[in-house]
C-alpha positions in Angstrom: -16.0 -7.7 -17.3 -12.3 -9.3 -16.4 -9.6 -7.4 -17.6 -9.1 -9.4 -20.7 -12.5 -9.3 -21.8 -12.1 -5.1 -21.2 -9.1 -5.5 -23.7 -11.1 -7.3 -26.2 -13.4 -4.7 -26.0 -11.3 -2.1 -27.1 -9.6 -4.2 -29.7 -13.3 -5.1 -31.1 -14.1 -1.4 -31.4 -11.0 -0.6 -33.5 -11.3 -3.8 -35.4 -7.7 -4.4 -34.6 -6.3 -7.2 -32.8 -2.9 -8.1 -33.9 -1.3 -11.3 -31.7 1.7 -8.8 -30.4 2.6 -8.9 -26.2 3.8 -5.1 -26.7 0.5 -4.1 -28.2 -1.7 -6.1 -25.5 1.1 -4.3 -22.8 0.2 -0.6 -24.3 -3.4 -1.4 -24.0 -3.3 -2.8 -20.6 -1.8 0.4 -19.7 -4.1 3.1 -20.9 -7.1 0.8 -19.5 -4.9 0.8 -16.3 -4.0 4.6 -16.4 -8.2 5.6 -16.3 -8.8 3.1 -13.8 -7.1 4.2 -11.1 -7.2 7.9 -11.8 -11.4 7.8 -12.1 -11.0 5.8 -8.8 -9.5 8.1 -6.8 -10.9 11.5 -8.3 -14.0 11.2 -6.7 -15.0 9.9 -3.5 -17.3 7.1 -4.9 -19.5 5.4 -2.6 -18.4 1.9 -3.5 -15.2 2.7 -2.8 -15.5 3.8 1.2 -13.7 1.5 3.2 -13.9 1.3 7.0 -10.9 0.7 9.1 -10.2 0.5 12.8 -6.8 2.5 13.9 -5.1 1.8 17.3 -3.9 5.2 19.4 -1.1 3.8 21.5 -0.3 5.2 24.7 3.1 5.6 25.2 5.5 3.0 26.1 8.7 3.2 28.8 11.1 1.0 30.3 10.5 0.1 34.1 12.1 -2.3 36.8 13.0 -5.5 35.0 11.6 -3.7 32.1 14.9 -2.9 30.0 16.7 -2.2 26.3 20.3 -2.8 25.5 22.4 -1.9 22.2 24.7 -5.1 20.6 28.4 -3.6 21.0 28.7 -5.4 17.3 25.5 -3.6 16.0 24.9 0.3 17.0 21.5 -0.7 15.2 20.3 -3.4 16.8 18.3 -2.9 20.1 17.2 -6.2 22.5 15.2 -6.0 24.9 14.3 -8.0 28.6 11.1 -7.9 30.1 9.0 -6.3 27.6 7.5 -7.6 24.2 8.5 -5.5 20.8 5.3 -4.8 18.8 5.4 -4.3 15.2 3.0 -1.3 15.3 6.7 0.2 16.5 7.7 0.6 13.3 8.0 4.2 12.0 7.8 5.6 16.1 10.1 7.4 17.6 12.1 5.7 20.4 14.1 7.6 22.8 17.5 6.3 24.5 20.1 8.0 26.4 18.4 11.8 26.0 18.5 10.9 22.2 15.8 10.2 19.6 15.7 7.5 17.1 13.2 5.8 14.3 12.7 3.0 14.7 12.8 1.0 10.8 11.8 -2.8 12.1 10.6 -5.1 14.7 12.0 -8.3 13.9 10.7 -10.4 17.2 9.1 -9.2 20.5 13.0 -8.7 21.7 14.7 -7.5 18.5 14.0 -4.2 16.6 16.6 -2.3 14.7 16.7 1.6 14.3 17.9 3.7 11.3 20.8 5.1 12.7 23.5 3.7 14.8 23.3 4.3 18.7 26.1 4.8 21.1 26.8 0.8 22.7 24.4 0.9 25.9 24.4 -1.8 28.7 20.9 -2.9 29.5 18.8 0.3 31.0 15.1 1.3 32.4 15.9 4.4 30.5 14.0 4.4 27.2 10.4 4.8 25.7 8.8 4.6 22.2 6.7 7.8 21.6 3.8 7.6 18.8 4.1 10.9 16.6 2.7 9.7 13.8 0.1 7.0 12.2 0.2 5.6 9.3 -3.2 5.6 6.8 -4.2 2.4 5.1 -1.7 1.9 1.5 -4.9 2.3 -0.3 -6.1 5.5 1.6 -6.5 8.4 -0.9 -8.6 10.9 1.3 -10.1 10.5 4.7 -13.9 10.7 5.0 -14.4 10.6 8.4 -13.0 9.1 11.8 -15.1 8.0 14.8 -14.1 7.2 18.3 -16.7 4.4 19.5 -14.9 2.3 22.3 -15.4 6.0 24.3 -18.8 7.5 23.2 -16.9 10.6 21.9 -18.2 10.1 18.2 -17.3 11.9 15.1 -13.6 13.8 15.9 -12.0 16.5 13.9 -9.6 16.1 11.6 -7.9 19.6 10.2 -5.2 20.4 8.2 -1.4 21.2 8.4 -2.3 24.7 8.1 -4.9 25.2 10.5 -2.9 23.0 13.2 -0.1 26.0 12.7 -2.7 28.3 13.2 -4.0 26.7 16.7 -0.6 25.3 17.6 -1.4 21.8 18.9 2.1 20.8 20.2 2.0 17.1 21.4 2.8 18.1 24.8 0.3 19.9 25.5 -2.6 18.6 27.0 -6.3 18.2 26.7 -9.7 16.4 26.9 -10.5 16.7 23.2 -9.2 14.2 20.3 -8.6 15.8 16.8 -5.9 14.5 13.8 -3.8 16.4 11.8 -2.8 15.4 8.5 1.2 15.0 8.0 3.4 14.0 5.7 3.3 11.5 3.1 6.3 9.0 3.0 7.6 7.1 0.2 10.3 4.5 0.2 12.9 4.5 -2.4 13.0 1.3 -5.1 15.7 -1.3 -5.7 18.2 0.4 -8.1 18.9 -2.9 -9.9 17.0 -5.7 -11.7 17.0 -9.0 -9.8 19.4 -11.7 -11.7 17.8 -15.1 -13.0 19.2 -18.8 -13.4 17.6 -21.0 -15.0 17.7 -24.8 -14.0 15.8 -28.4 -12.9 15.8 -29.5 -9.0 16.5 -33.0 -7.9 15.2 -32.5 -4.7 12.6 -30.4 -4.8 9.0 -31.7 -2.9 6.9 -30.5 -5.8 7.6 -27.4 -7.8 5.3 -24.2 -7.6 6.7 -23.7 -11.4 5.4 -24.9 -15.1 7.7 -25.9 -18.0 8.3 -23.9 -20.6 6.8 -20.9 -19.2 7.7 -17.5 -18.9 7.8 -15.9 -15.1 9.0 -12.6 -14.1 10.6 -11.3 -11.0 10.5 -8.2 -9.1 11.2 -7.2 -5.5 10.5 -4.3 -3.2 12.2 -3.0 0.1 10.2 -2.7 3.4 11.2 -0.8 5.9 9.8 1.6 8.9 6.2 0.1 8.2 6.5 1.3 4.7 6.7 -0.8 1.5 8.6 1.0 -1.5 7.8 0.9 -5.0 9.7 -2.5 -7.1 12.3 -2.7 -9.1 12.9 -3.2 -12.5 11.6 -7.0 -13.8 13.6 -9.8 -14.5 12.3 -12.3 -16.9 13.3 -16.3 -17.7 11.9 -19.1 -19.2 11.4 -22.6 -17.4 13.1 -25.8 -18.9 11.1 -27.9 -20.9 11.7 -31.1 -18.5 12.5 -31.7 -15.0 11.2 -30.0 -12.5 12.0 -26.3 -12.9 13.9 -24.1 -10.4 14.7 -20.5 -10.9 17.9 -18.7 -9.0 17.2 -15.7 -8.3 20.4 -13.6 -7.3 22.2 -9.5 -7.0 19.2 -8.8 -5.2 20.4 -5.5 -3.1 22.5 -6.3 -0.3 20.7 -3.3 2.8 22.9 -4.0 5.5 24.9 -1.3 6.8 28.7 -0.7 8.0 29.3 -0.3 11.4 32.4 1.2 12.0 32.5 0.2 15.7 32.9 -3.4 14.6 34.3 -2.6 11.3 32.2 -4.7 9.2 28.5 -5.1 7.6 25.5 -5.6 10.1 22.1 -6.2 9.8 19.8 -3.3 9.4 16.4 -4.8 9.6 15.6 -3.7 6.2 13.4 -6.7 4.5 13.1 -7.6 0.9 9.6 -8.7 -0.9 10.2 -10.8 -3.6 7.7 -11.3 -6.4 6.8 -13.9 -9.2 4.3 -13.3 -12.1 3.5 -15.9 -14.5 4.0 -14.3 -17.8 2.6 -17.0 -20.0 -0.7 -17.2 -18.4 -0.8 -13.4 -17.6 -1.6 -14.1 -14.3 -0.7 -11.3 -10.9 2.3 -10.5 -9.0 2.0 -12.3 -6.1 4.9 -12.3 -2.9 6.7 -15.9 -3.0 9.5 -15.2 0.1 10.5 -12.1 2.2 14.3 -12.0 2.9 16.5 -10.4 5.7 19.0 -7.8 4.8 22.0 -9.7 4.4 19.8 -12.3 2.1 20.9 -11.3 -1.8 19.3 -14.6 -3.6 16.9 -16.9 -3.6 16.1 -20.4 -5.2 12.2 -20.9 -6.0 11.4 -24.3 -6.8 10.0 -25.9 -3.7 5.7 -25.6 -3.0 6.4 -24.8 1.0 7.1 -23.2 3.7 10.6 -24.2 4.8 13.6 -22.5 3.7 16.4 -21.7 6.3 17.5 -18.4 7.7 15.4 -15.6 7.5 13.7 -16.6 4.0 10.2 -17.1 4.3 8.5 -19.2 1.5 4.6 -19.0 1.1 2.5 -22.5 1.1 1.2 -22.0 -2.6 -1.7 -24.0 -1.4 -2.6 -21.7 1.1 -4.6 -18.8 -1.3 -5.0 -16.6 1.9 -1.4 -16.0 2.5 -0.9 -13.9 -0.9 0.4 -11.1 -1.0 -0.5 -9.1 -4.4 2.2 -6.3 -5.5 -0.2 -3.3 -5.5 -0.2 0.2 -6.9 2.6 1.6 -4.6 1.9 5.2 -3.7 3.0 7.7 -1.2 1.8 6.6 2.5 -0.3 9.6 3.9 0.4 9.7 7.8 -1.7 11.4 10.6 -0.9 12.7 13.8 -3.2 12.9 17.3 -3.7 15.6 19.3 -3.6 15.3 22.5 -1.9 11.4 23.3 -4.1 9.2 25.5 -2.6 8.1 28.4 -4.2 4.5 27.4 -4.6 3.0 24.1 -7.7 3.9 22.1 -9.1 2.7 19.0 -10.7 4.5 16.2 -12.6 4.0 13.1 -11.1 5.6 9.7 -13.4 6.0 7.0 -12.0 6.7 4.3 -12.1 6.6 0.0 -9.8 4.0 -0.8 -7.7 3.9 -4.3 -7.6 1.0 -6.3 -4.9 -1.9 -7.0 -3.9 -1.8 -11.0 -5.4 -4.4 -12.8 -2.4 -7.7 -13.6 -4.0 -10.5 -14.1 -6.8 -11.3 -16.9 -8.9 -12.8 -14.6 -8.7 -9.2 -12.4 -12.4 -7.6 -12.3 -12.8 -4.0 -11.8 -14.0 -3.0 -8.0 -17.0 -0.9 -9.7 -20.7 -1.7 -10.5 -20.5 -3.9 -13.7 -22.8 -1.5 -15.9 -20.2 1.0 -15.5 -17.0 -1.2 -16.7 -16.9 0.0 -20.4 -16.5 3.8 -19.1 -12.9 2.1 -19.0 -13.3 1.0 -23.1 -14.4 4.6 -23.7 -12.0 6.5 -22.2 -9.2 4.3 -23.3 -10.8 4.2 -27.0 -10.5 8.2 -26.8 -7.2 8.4 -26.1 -6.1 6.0 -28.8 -7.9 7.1 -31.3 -6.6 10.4 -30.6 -3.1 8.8 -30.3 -3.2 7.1 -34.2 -5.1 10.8 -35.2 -8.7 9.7 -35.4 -9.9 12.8 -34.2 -13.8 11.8 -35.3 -13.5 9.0 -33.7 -12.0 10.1 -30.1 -14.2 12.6 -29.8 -17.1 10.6 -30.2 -15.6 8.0 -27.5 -15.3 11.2 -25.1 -18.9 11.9 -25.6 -19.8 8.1 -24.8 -17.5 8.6 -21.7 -18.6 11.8 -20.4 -22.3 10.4 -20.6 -21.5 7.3 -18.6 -19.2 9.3 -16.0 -22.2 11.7 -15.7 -24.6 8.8 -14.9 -22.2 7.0 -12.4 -21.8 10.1 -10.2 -25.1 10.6 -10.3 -25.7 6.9 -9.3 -22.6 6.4 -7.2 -21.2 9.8 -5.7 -20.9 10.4 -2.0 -24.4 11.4 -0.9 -23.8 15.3 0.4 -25.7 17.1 2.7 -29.1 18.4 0.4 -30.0 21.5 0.7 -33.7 22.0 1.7 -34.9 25.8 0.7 -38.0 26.8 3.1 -40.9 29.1 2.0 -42.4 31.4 4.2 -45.7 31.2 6.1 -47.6 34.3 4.3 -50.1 32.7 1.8 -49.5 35.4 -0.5 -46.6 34.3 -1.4 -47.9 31.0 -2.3 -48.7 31.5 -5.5 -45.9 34.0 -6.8 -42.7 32.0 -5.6 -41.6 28.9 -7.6 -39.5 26.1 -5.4 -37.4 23.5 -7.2 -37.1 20.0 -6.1 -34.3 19.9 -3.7 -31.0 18.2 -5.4 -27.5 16.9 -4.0 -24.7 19.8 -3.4 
């Protein structure tokens, strides 16, 4: 079932369907709410994702090899010789005795840090240590990780506590690969709403917009290979002629003062902007991603095309959309010991679920399992508008279908066989059940 068909569901069993967008919202929610947290409490087999991780060996400057610092931006690094990777982002890079994080790689010769350096002439004197790794967004436990490329197979992965115990200090060397798990990082959300003006467009090649209809706007902040949370949403109406444009402005302006020049710089810190069609109930999907000094934007054109650092997505092209997910803390792991050359592993892992926005959006379970979703959201209405009968009936219903799905579904453990012994006495006093999952 769609997520519109799960809402009539619910409105069917209550026998209450009143034509009200804060009512439909409400119920969204609470279908919402169970989804994701029945997704991620157990590690369902359905759910197991597979996903290859690169170890990078670490990188420093050499002959012709060099990075400099822009005397009118202490953030701003360039470099000569060498090619900037975006896997950079997050990593630690290390200038003049001094260590740095680096927030984004804008080209293979521009990155920017997250706090202002000293102004340094072009030097062989710098490297870019990786400390950390980032899961997948959707990563809610790790199952598993496997080194194939080298024949080692399963590796260890252990926990914050147990590394203290051992005291695996990156510098200290080894043959062995194991992970630690580290922190979880967040980034912080716009504070404001974006601003909206409503207008038509003369010269607009097409519009990606509809008359009369409702859109809403949100964006997000991405910086040090982390997307934040959004902000609030904005919401306006198309015009009923013309071809519609929407301004979008007072987006947050993320550069940063240097002092040394005594004006605003660019940080590096990009924006994601978002569009949902209201009307149609349709997804959040990423229309442009601006540079930091960018604090608008006007949507009415279908392509790729704007000027500066805006990027418009080619609404033709499906495969370049980007859907707002369920934002969540970024689990990151470390490696012990650092390969001297780059390696690449496989993460398994039991991957959360994106929240369900559009009514065409399906659940990512087995289909005979999809109105576990009406009964637990049933319960917890009923029990919201005091039909206590009723709820606890609906938690029955649930707790059967839950019961069946792990059963069907769960992460197959390791069974535990029970032996009997070889005297044939004993065959006909001792009673042996049929083996069962842990």
């Amino acid at each position: 079932m769609n997520f519109k068909e799960l809402r009539e569901e619910v409105n069917s069993a209550l026998d209450y369907n009143p034509d009200l967008a804060a009512y439909r919202d409400q119920v969204s929610r609470v279908l919402n709410r169970h989804y994701i947290r029945i997704s991620t409490q157990y590690p369902w087999l359905f759910l197991q994702k597979t996903d290859d991780m690169n170890l990078k060996a670490k990188v420093e400057g050499s002959a012709g090899v060099t990075a400099a610092v822009a005397a009118s931006n202490n953030r701003l690094v360039t470099g000569s010789g060498t090619s900037f990777d975006v896997s950079w982002e997050g990593q630690t890079f290390i200038i003049g005795g001094e260590e740095y994080t680096i927030g984004k790689v804008s080209s293979t010769t521009v990155m920017y840090v997250t706090k202002d350096i000293p102004t340094t002439t072009a030097t062989t004197s710098w490297s870019v240590e990786f400390r950390r790794y980032a899961l997948p967004s959707l990563c809610s436990e790790i199952l598993g990780i496997m080194s194939r490329a080298d024949d080692r197979g399963r590796l260890m992965f252990i926990d914050r506590r147990k590394e203290e115990g051992h005291y695996l200090d990156r510098d200290t060397t080894g043959d062995p690969i194991l992970f630690i798990e580290d922190e979880h990082f967040m980034a912080r959300a716009p504070i404001e709403a974006p601003t909206l003006a409503v207008a038509t467009s003369s010269g607009a090649t097409g519009t990606a917009l509809k008359n009369s209809n409702e859109y809403e706007y949100c964006y997000t902040f991405d910086f040090e290979g982390i997307e934040g949370p959004p902000s609030l949403a904005a919401t306006a109406t198309t015009a009923a002629t013309g071809d519609p444009q929407i301004t979008v402005s007072g987006l947050e302006n993320t550069r940063w003062f240097d002092p040394s020049a005594a004006a605003l710089a660019n940080s590096g810190k990009e924006k994601h902007l978002y569009r949902r069609d209201k009307t149609n109930s349709g997804r959040w999907v990423r229309i442009a991603t601006l540079g930091s000094p960018h604090v608008g934007f006007v949507d009415d054109e279908m392509f790729i095309g704007n000027s500066g650092e805006s990027q418009k997505l080619d609404v033709y092209n499906h495969d370049d959309y980007v859907v707002l997910s369920s934002h969540q803390p970024i689990q990151h792991i470390r490696a012990w010991y650092t390969a001297s050359t780059d390696i690449t592993v496989e993460i398994r892992f039991s991957s959360s679920v994106r929240r369900m926005q559009s009514d065409s959006d399906v659940p990512e379970w087995p289909t005979q399992y999809h109105h576990l979703l009406v009964y637990k959201s049933l319960e917890d209405i009923c029990l919201k508008h005091g039909m206590i009968g009723q709820s606890q009936l609906y938690e029955r219903r649930a707790s059967e279908m839950l019961k069946a799905m792990k059963d069907k579904w769960l992460a197959r453990q390791a069974r535990q066989f029970v032996r009997r012994g070889f005297d044939d006495n004993l065959f006909q006093t001792e009673r042996w059940g049929t083996p069962s999952k842990a």
